[in-house]
PDB file of N, CA, C and O in Angstrom:
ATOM      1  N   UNK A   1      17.824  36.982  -9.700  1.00  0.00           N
ATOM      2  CA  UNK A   1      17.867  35.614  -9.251  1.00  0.00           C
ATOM      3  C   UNK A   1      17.875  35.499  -7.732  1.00  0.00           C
ATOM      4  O   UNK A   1      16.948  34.862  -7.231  1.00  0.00           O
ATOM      5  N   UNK A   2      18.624  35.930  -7.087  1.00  0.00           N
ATOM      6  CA  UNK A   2      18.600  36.057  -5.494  1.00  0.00           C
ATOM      7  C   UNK A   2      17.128  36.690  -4.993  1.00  0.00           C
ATOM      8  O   UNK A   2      16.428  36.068  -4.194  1.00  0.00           O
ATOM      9  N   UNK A   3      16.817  37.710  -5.425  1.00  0.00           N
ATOM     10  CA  UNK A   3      15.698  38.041  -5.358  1.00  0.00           C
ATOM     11  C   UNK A   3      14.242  36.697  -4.551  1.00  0.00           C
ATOM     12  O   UNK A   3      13.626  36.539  -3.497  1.00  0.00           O
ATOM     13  N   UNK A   4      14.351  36.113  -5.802  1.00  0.00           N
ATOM     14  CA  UNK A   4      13.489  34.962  -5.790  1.00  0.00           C
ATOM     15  C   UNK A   4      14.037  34.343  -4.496  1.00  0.00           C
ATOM     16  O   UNK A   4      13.377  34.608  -3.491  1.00  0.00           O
ATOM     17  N   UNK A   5      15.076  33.603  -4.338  1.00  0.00           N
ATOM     18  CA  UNK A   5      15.381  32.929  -2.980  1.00  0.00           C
ATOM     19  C   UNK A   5      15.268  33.532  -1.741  1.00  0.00           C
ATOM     20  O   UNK A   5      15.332  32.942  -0.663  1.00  0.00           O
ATOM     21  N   UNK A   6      15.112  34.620  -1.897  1.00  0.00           N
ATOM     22  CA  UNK A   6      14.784  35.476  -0.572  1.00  0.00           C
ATOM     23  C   UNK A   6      13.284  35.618  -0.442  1.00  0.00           C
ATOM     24  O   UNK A   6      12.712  35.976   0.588  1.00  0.00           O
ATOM     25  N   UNK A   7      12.848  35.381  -1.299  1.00  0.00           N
ATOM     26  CA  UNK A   7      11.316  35.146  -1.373  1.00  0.00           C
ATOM     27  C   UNK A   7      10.934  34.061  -1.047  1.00  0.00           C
ATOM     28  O   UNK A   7       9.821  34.105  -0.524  1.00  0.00           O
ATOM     29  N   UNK A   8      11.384  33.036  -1.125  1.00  0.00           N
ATOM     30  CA  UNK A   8      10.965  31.498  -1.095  1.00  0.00           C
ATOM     31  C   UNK A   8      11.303  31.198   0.493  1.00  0.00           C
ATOM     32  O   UNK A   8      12.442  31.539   0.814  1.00  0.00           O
ATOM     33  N   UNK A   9      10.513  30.628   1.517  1.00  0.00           N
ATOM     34  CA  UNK A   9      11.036  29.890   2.733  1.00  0.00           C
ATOM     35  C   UNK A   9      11.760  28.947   2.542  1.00  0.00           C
ATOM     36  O   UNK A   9      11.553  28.119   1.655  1.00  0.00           O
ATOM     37  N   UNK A  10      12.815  28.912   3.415  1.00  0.00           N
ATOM     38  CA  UNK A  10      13.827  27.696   3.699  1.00  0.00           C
ATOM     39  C   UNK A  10      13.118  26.557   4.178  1.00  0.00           C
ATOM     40  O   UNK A  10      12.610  26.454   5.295  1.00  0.00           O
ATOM     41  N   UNK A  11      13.113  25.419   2.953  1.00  0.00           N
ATOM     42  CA  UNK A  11      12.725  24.220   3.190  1.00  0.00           C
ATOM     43  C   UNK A  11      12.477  23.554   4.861  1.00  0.00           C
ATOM     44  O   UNK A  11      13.556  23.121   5.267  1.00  0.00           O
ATOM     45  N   UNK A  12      11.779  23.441   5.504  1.00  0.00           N
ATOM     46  CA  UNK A  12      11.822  23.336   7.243  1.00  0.00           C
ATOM     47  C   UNK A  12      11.769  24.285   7.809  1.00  0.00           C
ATOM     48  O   UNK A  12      11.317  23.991   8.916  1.00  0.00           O
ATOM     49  N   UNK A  13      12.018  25.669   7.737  1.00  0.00           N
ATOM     50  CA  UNK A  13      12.251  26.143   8.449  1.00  0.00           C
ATOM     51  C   UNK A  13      11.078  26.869   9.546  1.00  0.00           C
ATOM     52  O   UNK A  13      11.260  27.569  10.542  1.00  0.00           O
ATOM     53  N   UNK A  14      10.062  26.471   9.020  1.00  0.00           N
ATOM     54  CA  UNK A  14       8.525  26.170   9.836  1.00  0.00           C
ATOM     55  C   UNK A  14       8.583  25.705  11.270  1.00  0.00           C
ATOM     56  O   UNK A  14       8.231  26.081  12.387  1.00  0.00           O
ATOM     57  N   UNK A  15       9.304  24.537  10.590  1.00  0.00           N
ATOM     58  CA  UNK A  15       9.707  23.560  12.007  1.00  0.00           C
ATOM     59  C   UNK A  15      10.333  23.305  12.484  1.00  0.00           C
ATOM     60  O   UNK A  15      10.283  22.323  13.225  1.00  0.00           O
ATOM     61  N   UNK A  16      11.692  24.359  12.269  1.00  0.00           N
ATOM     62  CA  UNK A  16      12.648  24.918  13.537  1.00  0.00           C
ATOM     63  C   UNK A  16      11.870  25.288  14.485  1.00  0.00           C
ATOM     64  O   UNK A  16      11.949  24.853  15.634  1.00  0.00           O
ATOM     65  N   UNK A  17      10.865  26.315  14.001  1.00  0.00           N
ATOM     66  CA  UNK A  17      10.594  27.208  15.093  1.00  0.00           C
ATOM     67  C   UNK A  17       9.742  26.307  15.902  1.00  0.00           C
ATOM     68  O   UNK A  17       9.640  26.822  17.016  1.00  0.00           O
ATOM     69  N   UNK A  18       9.054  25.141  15.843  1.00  0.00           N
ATOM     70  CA  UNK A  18       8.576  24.385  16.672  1.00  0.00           C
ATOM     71  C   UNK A  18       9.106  23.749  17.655  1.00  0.00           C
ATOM     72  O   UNK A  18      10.229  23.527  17.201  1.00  0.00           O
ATOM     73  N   UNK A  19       9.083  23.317  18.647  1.00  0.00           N
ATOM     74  CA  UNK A  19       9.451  22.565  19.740  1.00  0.00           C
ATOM     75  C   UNK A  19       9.368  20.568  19.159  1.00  0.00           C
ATOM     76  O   UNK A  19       8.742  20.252  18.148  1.00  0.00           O
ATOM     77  N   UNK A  20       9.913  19.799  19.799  1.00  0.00           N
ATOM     78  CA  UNK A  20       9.863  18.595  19.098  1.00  0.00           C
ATOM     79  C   UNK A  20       8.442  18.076  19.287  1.00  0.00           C
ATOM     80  O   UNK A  20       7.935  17.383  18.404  1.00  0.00           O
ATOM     81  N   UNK A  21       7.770  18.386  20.414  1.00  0.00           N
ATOM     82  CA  UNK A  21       6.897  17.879  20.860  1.00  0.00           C
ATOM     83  C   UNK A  21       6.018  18.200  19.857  1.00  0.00           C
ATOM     84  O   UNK A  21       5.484  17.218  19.342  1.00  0.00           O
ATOM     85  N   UNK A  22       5.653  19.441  19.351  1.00  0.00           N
ATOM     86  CA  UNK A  22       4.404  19.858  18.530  1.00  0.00           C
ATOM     87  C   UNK A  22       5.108  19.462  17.006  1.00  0.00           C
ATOM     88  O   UNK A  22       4.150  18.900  16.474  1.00  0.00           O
ATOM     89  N   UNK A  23       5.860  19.438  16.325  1.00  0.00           N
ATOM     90  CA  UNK A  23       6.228  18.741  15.170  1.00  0.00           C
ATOM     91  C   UNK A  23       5.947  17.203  15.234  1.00  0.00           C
ATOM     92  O   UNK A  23       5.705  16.672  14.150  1.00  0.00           O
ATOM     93  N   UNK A  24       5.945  16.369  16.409  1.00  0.00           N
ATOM     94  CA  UNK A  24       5.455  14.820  16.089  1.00  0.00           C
ATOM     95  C   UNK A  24       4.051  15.095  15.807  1.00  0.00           C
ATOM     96  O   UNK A  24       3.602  16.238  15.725  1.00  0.00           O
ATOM     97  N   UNK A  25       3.727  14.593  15.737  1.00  0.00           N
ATOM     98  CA  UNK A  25       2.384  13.568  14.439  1.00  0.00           C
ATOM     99  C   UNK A  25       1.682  12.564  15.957  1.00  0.00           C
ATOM    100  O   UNK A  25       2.183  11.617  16.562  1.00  0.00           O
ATOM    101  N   UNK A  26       1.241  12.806  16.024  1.00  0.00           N
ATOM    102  CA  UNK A  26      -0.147  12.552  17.303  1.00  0.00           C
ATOM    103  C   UNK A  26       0.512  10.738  17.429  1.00  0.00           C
ATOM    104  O   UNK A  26       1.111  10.344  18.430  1.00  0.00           O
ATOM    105  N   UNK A  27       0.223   9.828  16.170  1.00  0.00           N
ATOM    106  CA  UNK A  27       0.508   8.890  16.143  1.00  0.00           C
ATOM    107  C   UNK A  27       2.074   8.284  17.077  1.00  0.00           C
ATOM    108  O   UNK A  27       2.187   7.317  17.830  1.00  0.00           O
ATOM    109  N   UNK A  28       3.141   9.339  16.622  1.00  0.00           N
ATOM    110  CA  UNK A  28       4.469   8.978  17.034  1.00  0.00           C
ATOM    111  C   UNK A  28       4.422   9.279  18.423  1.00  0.00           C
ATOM    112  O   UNK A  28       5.035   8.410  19.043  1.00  0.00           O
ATOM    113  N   UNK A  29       3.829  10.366  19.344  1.00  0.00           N
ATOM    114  CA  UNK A  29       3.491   9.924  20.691  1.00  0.00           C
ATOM    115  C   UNK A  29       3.169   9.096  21.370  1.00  0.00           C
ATOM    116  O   UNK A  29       3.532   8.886  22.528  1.00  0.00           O
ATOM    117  N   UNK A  30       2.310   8.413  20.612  1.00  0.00           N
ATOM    118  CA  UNK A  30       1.388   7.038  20.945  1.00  0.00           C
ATOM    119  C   UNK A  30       2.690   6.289  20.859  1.00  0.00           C
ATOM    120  O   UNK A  30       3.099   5.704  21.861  1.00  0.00           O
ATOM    121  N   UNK A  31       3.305   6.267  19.839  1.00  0.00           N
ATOM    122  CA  UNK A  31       4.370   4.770  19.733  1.00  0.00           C
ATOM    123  C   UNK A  31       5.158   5.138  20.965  1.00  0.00           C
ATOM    124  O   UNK A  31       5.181   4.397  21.948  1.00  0.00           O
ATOM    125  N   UNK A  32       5.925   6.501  20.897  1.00  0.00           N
ATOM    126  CA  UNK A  32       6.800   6.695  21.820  1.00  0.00           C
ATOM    127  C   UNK A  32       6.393   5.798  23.780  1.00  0.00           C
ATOM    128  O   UNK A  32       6.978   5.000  24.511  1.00  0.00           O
ATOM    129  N   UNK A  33       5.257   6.490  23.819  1.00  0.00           N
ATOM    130  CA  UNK A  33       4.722   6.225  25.001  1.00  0.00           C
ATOM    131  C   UNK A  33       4.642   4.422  25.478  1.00  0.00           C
ATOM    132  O   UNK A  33       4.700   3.919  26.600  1.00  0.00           O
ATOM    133  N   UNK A  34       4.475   3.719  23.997  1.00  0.00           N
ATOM    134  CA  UNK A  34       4.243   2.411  24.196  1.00  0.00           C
ATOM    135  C   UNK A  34       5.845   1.966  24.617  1.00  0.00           C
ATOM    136  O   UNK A  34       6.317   1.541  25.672  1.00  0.00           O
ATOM    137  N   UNK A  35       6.433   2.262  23.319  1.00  0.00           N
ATOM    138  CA  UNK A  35       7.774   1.801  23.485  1.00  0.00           C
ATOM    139  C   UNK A  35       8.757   2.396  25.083  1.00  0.00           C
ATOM    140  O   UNK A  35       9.807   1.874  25.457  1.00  0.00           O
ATOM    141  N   UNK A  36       8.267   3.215  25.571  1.00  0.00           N
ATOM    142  CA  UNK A  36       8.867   3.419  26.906  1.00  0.00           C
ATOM    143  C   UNK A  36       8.357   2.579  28.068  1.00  0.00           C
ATOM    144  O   UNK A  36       8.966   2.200  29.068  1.00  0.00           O
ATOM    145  N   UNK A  37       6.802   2.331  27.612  1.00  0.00           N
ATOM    146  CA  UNK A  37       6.146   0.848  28.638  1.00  0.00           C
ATOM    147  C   UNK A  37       7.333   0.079  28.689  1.00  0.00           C
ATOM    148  O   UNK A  37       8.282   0.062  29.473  1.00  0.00           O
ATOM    149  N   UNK A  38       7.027  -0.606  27.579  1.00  0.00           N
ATOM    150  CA  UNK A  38       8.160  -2.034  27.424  1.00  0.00           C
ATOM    151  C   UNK A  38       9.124  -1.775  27.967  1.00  0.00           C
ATOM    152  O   UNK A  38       9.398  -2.426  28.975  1.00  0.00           O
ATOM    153  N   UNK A  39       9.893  -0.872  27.578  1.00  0.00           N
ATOM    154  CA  UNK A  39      11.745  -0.640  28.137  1.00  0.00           C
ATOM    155  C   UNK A  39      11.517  -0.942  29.362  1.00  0.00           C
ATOM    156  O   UNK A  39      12.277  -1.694  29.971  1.00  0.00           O
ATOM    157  N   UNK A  40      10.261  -0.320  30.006  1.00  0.00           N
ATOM    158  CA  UNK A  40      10.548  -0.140  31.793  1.00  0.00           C
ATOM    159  C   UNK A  40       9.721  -1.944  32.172  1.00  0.00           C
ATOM    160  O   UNK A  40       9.592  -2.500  33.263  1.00  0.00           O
ATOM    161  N   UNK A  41       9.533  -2.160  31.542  1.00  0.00           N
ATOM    162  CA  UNK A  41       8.715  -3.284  32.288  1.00  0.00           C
ATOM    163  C   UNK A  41      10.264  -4.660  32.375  1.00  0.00           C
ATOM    164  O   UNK A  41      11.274  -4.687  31.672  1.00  0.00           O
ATOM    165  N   UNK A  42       9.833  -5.644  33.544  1.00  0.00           N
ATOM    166  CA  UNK A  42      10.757  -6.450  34.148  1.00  0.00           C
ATOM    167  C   UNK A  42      11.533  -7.360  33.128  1.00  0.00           C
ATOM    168  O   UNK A  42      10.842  -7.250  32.115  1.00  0.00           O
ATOM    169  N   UNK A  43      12.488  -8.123  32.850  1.00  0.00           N
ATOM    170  CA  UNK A  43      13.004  -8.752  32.049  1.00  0.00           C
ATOM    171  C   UNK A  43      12.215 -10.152  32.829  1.00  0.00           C
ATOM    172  O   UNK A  43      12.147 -10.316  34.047  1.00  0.00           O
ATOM    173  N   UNK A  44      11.832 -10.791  32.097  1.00  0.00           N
ATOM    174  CA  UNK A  44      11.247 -12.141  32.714  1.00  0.00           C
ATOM    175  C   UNK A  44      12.118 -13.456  33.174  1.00  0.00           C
ATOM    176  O   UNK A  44      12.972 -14.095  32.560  1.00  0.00           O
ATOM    177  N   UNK A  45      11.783 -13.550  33.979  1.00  0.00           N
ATOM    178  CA  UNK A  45      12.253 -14.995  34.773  1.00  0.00           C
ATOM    179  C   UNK A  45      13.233 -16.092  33.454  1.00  0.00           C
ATOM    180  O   UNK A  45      14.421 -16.251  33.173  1.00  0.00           O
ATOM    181  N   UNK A  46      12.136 -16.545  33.037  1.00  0.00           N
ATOM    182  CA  UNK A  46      13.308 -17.352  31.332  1.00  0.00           C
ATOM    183  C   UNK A  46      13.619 -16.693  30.745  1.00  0.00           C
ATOM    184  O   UNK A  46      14.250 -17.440  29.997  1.00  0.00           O
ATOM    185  N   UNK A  47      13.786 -15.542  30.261  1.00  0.00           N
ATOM    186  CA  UNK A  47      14.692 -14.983  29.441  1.00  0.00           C
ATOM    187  C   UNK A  47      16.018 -14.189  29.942  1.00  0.00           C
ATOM    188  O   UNK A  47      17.035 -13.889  29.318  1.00  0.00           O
ATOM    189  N   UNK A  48      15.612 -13.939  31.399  1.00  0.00           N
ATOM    190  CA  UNK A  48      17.120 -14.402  32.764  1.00  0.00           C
ATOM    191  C   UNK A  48      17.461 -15.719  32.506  1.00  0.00           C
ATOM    192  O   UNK A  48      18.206 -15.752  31.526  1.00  0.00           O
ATOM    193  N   UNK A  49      17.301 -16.514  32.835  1.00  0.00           N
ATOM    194  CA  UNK A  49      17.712 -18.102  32.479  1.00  0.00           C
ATOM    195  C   UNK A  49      18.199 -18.745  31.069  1.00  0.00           C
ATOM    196  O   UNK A  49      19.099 -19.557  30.852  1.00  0.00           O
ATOM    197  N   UNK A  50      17.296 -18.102  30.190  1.00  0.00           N
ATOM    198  CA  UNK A  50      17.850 -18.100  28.821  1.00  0.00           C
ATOM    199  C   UNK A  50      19.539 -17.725  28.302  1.00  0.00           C
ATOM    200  O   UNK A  50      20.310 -18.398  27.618  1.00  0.00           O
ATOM    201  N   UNK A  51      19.724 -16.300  28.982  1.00  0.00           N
ATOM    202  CA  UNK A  51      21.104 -15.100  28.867  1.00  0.00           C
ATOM    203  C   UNK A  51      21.618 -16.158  29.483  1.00  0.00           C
ATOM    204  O   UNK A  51      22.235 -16.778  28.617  1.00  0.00           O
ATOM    205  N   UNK A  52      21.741 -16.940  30.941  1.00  0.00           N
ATOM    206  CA  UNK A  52      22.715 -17.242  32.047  1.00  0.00           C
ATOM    207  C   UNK A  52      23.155 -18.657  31.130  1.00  0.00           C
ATOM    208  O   UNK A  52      24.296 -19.120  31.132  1.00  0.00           O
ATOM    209  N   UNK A  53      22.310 -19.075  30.563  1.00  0.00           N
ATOM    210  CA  UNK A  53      22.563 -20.433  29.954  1.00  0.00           C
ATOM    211  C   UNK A  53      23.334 -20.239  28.358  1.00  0.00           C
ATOM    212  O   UNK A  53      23.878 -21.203  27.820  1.00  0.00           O
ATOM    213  N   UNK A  54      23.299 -19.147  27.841  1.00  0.00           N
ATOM    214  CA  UNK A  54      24.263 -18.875  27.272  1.00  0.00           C
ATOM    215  C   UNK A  54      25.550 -18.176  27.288  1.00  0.00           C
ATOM    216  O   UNK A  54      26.466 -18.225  26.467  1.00  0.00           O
ATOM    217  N   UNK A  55      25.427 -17.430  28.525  1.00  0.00           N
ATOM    218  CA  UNK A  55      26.582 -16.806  28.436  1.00  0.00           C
ATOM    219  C   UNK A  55      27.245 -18.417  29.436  1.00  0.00           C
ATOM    220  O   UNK A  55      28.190 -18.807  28.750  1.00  0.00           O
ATOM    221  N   UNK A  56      27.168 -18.928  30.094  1.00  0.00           N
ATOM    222  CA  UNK A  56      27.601 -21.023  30.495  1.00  0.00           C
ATOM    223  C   UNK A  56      28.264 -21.055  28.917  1.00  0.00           C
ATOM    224  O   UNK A  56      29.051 -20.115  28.806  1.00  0.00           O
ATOM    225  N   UNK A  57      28.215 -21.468  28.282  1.00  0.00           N
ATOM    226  CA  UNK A  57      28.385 -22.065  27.209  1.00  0.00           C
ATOM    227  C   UNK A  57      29.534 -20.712  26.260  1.00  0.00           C
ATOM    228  O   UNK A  57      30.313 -21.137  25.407  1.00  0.00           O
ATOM    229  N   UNK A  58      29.480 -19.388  26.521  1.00  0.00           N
ATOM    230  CA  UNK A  58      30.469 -18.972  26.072  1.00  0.00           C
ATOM    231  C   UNK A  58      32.274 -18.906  26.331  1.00  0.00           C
ATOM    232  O   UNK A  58      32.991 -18.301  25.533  1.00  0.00           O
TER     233      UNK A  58
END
């Protein structure tokens, strides 16, 4: 019985040996890259004004 499990690869363990970068999926770069645009881009003028006018009212 052990036999066999020593025969069989550990579920993942392919993609330990990878780095994170080469285990994403071409696609999830793309998102990553978008979603770091946005984060860095400016908070806009009314939606400053929006926050200030509610946190007034808290």
């Amino acid at each position: 019985m052990t036999s066999e499990k020593n025969e069989k690869p550990e579920k993942g363990s392919e993609s330990k040996k990878m780095t994170g970068e080469q285990q994403r999926p071409e696609w999830a770069n793309g998102l990553r890259q978008l979603y770091d645009a946005v984060v860095e881009e400016p908070l806009p003028d009314t939606f400053k004004d929006l926050l200030a006018k509610l946190d007034k009212k808290s």
